[in-house]
N, CA and C atoms of all chains as a GROMACS GRO file, in nm:
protein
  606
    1UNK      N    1   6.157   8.441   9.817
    1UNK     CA    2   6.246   8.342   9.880
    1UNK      C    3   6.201   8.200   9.844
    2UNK      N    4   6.038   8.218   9.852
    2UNK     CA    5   5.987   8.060   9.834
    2UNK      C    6   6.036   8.020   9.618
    3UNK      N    7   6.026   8.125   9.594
    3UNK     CA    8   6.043   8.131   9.442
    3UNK      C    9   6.127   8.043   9.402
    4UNK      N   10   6.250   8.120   9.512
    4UNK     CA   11   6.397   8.121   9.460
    4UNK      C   12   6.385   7.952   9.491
    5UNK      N   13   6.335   7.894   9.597
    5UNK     CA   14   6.392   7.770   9.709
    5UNK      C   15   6.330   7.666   9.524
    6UNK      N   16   6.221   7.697   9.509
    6UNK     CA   17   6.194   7.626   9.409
    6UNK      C   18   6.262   7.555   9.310
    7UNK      N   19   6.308   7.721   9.246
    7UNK     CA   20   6.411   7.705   9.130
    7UNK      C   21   6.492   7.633   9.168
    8UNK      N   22   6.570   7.621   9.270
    8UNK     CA   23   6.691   7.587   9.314
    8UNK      C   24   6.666   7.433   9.296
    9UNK      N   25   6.572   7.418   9.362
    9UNK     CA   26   6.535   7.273   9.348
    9UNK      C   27   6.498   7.162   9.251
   10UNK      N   28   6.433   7.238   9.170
   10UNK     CA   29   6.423   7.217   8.993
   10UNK      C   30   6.564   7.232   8.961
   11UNK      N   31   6.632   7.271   8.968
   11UNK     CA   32   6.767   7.282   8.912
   11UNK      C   33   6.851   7.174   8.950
   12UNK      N   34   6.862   7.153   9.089
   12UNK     CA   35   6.920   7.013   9.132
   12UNK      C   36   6.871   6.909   9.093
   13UNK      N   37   6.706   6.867   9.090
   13UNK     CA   38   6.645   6.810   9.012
   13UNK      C   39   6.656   6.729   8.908
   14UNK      N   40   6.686   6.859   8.785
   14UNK     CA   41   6.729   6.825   8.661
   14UNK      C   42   6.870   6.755   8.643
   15UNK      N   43   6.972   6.825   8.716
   15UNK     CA   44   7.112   6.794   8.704
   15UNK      C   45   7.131   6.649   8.758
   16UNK      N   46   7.016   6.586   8.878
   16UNK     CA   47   7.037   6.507   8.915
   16UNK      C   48   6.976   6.369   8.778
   17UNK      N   49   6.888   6.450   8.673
   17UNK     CA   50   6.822   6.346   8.624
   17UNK      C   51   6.947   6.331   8.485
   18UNK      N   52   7.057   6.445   8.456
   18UNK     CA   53   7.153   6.396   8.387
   18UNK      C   54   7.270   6.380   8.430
   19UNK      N   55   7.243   6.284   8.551
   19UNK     CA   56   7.372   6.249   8.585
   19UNK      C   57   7.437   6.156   8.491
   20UNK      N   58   7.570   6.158   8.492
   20UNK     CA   59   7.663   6.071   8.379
   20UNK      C   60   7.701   6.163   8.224
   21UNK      N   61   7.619   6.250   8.229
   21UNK     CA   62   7.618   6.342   8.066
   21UNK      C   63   7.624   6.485   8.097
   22UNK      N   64   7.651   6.502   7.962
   22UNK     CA   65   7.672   6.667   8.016
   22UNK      C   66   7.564   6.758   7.972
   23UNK      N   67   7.512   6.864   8.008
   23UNK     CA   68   7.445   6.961   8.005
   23UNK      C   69   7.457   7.100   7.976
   24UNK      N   70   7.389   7.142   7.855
   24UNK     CA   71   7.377   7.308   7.886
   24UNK      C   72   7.332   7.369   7.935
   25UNK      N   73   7.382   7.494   8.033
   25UNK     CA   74   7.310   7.605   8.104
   25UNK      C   75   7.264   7.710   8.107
   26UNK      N   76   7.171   7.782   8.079
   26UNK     CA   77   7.156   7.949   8.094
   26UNK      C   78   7.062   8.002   8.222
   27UNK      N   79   7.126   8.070   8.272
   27UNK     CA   80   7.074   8.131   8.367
   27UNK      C   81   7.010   8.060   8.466
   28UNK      N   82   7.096   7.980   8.462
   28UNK     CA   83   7.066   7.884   8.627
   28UNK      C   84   6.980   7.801   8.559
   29UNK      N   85   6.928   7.723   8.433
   29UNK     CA   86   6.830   7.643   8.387
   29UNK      C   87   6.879   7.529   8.291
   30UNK      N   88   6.875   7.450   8.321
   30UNK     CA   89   6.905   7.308   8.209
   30UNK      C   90   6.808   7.314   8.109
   31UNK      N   91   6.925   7.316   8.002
   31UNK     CA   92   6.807   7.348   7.852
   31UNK      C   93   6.822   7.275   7.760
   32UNK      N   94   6.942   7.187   7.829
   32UNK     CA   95   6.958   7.048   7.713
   32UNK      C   96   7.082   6.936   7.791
   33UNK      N   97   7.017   6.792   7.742
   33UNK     CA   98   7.162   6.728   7.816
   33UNK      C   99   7.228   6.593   7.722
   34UNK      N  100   7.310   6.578   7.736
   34UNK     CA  101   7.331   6.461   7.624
   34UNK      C  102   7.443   6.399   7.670
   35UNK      N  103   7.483   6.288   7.581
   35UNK     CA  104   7.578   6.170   7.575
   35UNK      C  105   7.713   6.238   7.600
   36UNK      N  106   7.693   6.348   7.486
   36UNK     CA  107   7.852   6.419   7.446
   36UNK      C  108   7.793   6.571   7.448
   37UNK      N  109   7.942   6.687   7.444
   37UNK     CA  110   7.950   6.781   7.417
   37UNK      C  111   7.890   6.824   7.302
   38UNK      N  112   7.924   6.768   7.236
   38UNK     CA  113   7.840   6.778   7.054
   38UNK      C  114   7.681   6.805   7.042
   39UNK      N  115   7.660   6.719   7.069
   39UNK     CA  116   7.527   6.656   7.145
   39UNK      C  117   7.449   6.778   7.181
   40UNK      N  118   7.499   6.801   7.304
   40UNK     CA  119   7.452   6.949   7.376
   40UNK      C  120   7.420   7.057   7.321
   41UNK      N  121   7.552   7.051   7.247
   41UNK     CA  122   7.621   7.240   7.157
   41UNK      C  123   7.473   7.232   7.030
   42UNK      N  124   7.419   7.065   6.983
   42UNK     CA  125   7.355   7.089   6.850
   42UNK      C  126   7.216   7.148   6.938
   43UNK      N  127   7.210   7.038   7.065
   43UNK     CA  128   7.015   7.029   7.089
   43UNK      C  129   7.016   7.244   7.161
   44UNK      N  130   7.134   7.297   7.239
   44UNK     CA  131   7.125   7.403   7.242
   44UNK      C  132   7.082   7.561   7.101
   45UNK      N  133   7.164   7.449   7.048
   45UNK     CA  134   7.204   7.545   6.903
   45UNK      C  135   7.014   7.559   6.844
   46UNK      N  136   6.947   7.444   6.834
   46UNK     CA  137   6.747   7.383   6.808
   46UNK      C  138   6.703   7.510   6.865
   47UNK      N  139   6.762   7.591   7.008
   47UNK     CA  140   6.691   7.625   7.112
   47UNK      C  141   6.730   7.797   7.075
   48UNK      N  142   6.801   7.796   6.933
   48UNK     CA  143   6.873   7.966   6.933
   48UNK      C  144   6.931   8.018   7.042
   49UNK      N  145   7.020   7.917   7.143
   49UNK     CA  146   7.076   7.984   7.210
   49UNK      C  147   7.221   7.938   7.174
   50UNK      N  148   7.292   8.065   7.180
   50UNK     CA  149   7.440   8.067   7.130
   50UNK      C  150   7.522   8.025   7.307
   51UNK      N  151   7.611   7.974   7.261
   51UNK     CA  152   7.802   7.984   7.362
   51UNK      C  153   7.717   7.970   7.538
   52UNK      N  154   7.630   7.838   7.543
   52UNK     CA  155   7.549   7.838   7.672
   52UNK      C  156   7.678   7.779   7.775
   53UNK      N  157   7.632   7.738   7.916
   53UNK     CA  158   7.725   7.715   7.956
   53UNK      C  159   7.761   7.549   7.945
   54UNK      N  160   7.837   7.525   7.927
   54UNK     CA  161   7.888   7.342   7.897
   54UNK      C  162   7.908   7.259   7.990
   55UNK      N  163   7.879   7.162   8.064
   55UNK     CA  164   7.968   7.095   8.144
   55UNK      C  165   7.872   6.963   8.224
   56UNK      N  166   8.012   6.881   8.244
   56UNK     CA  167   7.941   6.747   8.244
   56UNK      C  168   7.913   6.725   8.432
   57UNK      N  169   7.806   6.659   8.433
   57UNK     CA  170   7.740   6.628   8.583
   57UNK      C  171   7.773   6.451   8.630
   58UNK      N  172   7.882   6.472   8.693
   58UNK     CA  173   7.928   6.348   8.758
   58UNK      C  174   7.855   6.222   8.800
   59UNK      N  175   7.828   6.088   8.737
   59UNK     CA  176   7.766   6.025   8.812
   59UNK      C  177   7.874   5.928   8.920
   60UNK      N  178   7.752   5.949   9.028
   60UNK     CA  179   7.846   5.901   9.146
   60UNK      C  180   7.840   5.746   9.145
   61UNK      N  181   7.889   5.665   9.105
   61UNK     CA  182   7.829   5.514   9.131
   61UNK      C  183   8.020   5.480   9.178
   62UNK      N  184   8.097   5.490   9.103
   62UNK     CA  185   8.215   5.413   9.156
   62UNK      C  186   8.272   5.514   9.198
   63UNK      N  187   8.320   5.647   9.255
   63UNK     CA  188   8.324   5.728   9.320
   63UNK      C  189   8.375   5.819   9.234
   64UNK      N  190   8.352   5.937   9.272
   64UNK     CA  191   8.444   6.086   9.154
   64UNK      C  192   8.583   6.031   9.129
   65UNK      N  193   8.644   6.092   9.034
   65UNK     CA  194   8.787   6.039   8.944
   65UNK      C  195   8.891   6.181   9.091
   66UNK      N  196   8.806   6.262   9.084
   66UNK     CA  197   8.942   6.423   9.090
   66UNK      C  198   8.893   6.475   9.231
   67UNK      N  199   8.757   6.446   9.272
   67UNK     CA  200   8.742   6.500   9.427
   67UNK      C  201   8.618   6.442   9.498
   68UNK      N  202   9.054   9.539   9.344
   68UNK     CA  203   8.866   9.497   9.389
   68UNK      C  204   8.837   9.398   9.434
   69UNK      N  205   8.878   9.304   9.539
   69UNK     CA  206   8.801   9.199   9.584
   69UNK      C  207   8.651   9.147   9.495
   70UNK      N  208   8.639   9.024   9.474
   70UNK     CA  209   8.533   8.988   9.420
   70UNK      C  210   8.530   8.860   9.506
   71UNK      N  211   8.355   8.835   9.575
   71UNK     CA  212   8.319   8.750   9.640
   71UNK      C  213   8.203   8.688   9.567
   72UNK      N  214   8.276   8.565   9.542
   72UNK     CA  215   8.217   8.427   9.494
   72UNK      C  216   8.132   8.305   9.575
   73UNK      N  217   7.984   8.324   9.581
   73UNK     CA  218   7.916   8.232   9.663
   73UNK      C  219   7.989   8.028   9.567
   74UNK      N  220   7.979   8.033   9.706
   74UNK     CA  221   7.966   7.838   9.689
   74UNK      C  222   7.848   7.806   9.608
   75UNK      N  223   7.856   7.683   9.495
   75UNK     CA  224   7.728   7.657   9.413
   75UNK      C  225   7.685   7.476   9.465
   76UNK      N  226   7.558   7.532   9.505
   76UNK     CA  227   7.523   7.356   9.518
   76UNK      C  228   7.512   7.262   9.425
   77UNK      N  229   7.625   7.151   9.480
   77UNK     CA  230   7.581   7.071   9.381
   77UNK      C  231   7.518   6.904   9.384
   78UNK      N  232   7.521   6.836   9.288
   78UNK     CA  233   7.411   6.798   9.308
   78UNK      C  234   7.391   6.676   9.450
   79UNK      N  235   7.476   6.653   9.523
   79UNK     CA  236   7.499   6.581   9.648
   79UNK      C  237   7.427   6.693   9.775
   80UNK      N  238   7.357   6.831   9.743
   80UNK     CA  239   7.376   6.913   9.811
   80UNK      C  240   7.456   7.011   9.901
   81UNK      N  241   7.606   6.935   9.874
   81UNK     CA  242   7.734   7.010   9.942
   81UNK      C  243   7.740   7.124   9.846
   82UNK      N  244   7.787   7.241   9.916
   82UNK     CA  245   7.804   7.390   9.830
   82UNK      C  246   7.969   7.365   9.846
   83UNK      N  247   8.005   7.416   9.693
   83UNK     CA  248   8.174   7.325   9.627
   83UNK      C  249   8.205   7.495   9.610
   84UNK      N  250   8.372   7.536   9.575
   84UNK     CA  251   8.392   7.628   9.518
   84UNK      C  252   8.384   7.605   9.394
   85UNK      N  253   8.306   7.614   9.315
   85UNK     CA  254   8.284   7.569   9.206
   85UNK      C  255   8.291   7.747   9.072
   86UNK      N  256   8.321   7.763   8.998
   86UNK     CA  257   8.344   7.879   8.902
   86UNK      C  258   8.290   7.858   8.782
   87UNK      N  259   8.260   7.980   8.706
   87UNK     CA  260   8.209   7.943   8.567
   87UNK      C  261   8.339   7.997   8.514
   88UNK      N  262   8.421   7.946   8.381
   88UNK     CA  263   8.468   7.975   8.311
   88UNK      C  264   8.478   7.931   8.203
   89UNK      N  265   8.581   8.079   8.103
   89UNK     CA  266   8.601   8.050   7.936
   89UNK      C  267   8.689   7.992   7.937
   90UNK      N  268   8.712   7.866   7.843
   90UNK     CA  269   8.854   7.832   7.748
   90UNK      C  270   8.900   7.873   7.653
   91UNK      N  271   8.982   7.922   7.587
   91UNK     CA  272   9.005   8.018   7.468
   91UNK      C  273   9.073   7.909   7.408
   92UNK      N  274   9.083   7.896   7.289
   92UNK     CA  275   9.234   7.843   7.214
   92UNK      C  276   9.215   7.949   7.103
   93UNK      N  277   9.329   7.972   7.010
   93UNK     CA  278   9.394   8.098   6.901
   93UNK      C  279   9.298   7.988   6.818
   94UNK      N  280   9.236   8.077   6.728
   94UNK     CA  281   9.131   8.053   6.622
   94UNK      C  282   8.972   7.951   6.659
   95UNK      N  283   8.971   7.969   6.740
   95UNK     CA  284   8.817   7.897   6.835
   95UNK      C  285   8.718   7.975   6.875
   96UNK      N  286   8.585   7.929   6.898
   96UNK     CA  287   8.488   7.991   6.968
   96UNK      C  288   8.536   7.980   7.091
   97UNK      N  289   8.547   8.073   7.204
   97UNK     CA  290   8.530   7.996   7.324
   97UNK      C  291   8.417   7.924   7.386
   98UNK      N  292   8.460   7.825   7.513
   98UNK     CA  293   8.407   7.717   7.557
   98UNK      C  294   8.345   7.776   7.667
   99UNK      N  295   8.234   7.804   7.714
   99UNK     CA  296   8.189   7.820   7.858
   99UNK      C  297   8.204   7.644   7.975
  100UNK      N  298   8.237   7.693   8.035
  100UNK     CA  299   8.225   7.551   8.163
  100UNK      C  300   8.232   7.589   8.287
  101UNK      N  301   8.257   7.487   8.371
  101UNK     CA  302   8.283   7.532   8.502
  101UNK      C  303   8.397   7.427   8.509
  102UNK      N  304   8.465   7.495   8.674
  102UNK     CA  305   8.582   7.417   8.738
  102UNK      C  306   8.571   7.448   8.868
  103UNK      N  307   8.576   7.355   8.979
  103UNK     CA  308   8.614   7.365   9.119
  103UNK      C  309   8.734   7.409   9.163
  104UNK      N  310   8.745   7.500   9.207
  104UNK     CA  311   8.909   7.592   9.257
  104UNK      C  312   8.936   7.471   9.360
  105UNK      N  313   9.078   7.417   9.303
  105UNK     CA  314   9.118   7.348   9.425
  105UNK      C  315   9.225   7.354   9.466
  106UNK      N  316   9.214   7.359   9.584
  106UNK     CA  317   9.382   7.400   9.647
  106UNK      C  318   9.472   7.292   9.673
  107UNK      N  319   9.433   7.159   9.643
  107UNK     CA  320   9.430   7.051   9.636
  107UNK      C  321   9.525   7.015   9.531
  108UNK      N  322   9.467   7.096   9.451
  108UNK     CA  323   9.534   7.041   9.269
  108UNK      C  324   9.675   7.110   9.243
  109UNK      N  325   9.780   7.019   9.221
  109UNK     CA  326   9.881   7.075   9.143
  109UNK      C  327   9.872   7.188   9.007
  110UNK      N  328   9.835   7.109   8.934
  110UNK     CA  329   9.800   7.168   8.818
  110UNK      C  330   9.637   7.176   8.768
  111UNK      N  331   9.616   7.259   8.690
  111UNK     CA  332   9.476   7.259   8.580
  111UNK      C  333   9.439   7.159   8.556
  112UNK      N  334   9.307   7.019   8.566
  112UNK     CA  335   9.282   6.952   8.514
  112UNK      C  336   9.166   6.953   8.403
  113UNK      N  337   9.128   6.924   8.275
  113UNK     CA  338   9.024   6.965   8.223
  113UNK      C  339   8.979   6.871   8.132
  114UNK      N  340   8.854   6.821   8.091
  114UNK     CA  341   8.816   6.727   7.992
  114UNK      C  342   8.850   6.715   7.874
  115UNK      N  343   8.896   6.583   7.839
  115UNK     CA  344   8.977   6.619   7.712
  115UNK      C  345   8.842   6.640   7.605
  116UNK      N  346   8.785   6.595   7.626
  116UNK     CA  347   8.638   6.602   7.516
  116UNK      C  348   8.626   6.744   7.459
  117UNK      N  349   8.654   6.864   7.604
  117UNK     CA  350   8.564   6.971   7.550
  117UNK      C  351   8.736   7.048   7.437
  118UNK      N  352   8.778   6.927   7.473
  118UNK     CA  353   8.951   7.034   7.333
  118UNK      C  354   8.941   6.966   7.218
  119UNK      N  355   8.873   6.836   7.231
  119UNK     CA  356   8.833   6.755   7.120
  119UNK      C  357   8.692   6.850   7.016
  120UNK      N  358   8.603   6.884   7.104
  120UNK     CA  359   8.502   6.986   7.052
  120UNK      C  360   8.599   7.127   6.955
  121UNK      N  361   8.713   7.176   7.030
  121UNK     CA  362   8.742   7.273   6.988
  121UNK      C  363   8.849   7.248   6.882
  122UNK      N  364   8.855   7.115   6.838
  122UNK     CA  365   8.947   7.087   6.700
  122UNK      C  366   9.070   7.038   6.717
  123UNK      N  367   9.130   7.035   6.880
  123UNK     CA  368   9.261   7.021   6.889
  123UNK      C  369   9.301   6.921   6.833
  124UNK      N  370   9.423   6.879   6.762
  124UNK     CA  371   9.489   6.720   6.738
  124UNK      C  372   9.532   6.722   6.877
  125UNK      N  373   9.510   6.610   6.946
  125UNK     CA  374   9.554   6.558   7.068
  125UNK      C  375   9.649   6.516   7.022
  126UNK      N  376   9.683   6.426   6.938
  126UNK     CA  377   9.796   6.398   6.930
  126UNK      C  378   9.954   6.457   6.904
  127UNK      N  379   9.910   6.613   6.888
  127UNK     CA  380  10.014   6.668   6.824
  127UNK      C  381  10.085   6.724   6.970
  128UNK      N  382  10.043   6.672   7.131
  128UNK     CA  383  10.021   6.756   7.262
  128UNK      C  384  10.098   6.668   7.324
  129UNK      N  385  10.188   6.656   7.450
  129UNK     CA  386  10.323   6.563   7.524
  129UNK      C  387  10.176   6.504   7.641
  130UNK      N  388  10.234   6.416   7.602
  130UNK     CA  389  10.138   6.304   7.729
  130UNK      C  390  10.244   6.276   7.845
  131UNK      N  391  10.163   6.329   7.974
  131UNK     CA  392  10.221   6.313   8.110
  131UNK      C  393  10.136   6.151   8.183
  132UNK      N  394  10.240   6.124   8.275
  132UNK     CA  395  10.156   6.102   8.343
  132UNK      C  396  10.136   6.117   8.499
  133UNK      N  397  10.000   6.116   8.570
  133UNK     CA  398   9.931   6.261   8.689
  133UNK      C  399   9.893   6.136   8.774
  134UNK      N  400   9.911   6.225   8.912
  134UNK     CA  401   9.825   6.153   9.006
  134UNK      C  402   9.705   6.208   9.032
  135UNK      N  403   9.586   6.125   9.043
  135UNK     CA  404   9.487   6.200   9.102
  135UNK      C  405   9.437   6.201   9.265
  136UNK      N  406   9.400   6.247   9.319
  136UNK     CA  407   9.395   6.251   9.488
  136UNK      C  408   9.304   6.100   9.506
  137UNK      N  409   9.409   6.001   9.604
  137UNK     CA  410   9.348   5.920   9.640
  137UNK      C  411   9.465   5.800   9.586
  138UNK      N  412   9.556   5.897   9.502
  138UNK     CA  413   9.684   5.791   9.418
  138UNK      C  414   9.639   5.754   9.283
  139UNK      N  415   9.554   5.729   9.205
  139UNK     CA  416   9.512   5.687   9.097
  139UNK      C  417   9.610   5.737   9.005
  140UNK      N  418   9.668   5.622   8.921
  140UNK     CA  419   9.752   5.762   8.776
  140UNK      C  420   9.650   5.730   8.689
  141UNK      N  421   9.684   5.821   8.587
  141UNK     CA  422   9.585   5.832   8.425
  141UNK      C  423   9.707   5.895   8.374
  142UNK      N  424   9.674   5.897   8.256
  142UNK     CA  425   9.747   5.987   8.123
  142UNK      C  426   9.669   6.067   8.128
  143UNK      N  427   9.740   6.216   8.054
  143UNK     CA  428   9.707   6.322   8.015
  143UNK      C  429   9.800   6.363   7.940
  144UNK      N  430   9.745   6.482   7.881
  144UNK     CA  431   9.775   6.515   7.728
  144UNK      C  432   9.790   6.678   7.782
  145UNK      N  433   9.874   6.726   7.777
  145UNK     CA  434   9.916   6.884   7.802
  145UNK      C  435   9.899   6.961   7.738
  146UNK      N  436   9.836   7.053   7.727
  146UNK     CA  437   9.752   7.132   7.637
  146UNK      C  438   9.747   7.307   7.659
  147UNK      N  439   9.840   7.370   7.616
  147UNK     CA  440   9.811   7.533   7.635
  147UNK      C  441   9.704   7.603   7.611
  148UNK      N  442   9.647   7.664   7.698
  148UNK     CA  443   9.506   7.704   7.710
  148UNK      C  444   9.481   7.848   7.759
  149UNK      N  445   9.412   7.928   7.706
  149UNK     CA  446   9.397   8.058   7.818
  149UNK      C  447   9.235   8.038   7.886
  150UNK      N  448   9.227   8.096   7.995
  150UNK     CA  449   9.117   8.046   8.085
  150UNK      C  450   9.142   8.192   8.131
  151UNK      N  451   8.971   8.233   8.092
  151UNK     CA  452   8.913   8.358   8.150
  151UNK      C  453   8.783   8.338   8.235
  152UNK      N  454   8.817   8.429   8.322
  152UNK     CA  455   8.737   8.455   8.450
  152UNK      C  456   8.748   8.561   8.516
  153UNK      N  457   8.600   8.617   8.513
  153UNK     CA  458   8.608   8.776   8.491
  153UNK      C  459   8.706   8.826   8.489
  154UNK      N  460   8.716   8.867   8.338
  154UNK     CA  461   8.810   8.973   8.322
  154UNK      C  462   8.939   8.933   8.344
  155UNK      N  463   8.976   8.804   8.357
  155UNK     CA  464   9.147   8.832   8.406
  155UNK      C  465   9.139   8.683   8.266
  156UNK      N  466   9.245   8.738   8.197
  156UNK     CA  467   9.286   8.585   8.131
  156UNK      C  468   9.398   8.542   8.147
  157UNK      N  469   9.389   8.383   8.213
  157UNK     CA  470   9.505   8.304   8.239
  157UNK      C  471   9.582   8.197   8.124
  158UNK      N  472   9.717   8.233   8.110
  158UNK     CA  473   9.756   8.133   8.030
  158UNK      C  474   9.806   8.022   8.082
  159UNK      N  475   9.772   7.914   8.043
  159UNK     CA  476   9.730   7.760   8.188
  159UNK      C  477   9.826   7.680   8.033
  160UNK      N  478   9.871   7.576   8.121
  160UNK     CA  479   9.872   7.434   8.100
  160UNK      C  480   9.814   7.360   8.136
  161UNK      N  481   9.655   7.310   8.065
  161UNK     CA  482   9.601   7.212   8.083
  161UNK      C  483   9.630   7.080   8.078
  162UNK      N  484   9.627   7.008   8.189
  162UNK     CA  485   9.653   6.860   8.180
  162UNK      C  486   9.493   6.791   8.122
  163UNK      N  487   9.502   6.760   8.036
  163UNK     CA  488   9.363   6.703   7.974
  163UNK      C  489   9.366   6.513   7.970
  164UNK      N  490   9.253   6.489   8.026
  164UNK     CA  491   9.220   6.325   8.037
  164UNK      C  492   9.044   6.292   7.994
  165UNK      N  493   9.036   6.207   7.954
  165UNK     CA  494   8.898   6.166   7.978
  165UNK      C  495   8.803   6.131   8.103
  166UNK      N  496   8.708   6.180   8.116
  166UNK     CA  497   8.647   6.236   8.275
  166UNK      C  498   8.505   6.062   8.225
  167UNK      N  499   8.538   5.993   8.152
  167UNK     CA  500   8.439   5.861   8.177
  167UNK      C  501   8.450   5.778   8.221
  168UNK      N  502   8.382   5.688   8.240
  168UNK     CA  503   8.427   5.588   8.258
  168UNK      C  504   8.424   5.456   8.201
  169UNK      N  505   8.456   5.354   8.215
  169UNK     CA  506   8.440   5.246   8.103
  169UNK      C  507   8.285   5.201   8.024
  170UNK      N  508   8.167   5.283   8.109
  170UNK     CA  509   8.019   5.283   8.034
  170UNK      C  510   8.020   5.397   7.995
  171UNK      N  511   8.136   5.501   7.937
  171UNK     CA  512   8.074   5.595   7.917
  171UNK      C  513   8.039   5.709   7.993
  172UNK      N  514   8.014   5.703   8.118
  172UNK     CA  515   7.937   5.778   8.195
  172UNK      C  516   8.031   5.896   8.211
  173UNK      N  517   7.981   5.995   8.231
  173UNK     CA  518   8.055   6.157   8.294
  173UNK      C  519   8.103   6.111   8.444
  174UNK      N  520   8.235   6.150   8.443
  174UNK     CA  521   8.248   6.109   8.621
  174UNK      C  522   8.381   6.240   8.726
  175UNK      N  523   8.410   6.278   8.638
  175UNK     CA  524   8.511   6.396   8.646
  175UNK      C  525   8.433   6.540   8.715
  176UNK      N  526   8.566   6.607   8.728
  176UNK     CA  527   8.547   6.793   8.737
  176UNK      C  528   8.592   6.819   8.682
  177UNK      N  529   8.653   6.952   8.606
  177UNK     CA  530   8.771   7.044   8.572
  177UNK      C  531   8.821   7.105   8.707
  178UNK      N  532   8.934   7.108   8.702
  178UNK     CA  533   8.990   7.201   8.839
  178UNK      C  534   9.081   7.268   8.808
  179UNK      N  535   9.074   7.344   8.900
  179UNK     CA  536   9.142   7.477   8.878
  179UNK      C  537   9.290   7.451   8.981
  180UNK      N  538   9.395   7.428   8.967
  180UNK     CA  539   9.526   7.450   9.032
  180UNK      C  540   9.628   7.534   9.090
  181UNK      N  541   9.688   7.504   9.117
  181UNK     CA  542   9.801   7.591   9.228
  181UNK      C  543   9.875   7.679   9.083
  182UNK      N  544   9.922   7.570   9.039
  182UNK     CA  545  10.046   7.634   8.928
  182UNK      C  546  10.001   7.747   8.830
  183UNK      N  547   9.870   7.707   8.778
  183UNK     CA  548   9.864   7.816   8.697
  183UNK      C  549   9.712   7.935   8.774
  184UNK      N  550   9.655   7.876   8.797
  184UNK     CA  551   9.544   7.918   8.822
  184UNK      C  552   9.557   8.014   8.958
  185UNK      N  553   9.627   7.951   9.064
  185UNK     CA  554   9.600   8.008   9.218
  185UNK      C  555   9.696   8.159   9.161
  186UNK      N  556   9.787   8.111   9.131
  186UNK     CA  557   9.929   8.206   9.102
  186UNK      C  558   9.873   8.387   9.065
  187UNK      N  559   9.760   8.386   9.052
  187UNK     CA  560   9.717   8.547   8.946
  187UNK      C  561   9.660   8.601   9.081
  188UNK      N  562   9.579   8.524   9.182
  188UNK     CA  563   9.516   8.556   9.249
  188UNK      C  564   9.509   8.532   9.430
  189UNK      N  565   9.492   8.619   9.470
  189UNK     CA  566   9.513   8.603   9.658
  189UNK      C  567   9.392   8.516   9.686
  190UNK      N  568   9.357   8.406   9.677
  190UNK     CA  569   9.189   8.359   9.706
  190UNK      C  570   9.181   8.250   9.863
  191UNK      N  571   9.054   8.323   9.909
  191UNK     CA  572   9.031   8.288  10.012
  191UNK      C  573   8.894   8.212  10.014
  192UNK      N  574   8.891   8.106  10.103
  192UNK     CA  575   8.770   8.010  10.115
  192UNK      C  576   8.706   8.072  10.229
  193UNK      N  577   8.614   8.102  10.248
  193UNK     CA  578   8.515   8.108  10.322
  193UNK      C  579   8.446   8.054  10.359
  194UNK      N  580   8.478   7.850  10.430
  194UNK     CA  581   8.352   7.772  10.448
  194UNK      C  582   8.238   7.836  10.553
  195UNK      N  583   8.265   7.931  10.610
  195UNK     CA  584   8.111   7.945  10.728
  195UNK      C  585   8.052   8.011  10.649
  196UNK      N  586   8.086   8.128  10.563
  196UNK     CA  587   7.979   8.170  10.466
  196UNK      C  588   7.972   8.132  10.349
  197UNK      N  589   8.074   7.990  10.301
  197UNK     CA  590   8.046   7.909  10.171
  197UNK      C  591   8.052   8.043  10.055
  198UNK      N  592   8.208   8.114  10.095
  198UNK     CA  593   8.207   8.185   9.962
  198UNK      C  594   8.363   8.204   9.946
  199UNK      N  595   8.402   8.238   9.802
  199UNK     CA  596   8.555   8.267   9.800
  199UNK      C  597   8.582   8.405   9.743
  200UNK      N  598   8.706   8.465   9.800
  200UNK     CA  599   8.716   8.600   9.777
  200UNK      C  600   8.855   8.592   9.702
  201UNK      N  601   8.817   8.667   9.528
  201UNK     CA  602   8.941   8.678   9.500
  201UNK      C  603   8.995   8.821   9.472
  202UNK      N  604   9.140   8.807   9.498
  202UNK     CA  605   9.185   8.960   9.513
  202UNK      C  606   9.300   8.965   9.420
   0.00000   0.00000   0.00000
């Protein structure tokens, strides 16, 4: 449980340290983050990991666009 | 089969209905991402960047223009898309916009909508146990 609380926290962590850019994911772990999609897909691609998960982490400063 | 979907924290600590899904387009890798199911949303909203990754001419796509919650308009660019999630693939009209902002910055979601998205599926929110059940 204490494991899990960890990870979880490292995970928010990270996402919080690329806020504004987007990030790839596997298995619940940030394994790369960048400017652009491109960006991501190459520093993932360095890491031999194929089709990770994509997506960009909102920075909050002038408020979310959609929610 | 009912399938129950925990809430994912994010990074404000609020647990969102948040989903992982594929984007397909005819001759593409698919796209892994996520989108927040919102019941909120008219339609599909999705980054135009990640159709820009997958080769689309944007320009060759009918530009609407959307409200976003709160009144804001933007343009968007309408975009036929199939969107899989486990196992079920949806054929969506994506409304696609740029999710930056004038530095650049990431500031968007993808969401998931009434029109195309809710329509396949019976889905229920579960805020006391922060999970959604789709049937």
């Amino acid at each position: 449980m204490a494991i899990a609380m960890k990870k979880e926290e490292k995970y928010i962590k990270d996402l919080k340290k690329c806020a504004g850019k987007y990030v790839a994911e596997v298995d619940h772990k940030i394994i790369a983050c960048g400017k652009t999609i491109k960006e991501v897909q190459q520093k993932a691609r360095k890491k031999n990991i194929k089709n990770p998960l994509i997506y960009g982490v909102p920075k909050a400063t002038k408020g979310h666009l959609f929610f | 089969m009912p399938i129950e979907i925990p809430y994912q924290r994010w990074l404000d600590g609020i647990k969102r209905p948040i989903i992982d899904v594929e984007l397909k387009l005819p001759n593409n890798k698919p796209h892994r991402t996520i989108a927040l199911v919102d019941s909120g949303a008219d339609s599909c909203v999705f980054d135009i960047e990640i159709f820009e990754v997958l080769g689309v001419n944007i320009d060759e796509y009918p530009t609407r223009r959307s409200i976003a919650a709160g009144g804001n308009r933007f343009n968007s660019v309408e975009i036929p898309v199939t969107i899989k999630f486990n196992n079920t693939e949806i054929e969506a009209r994506a409304n696609c916009c740029s999710f930056k902002d004038e530095d650049g910055n990431f500031i968007g979601m993808n969401l998931l909508g009434r029109d195309d998205f809710f329509k396949h599926f019976k889905i229920t929110f579960d805020e006391k146990k922060k999970l959604m059940v789709f049937e």
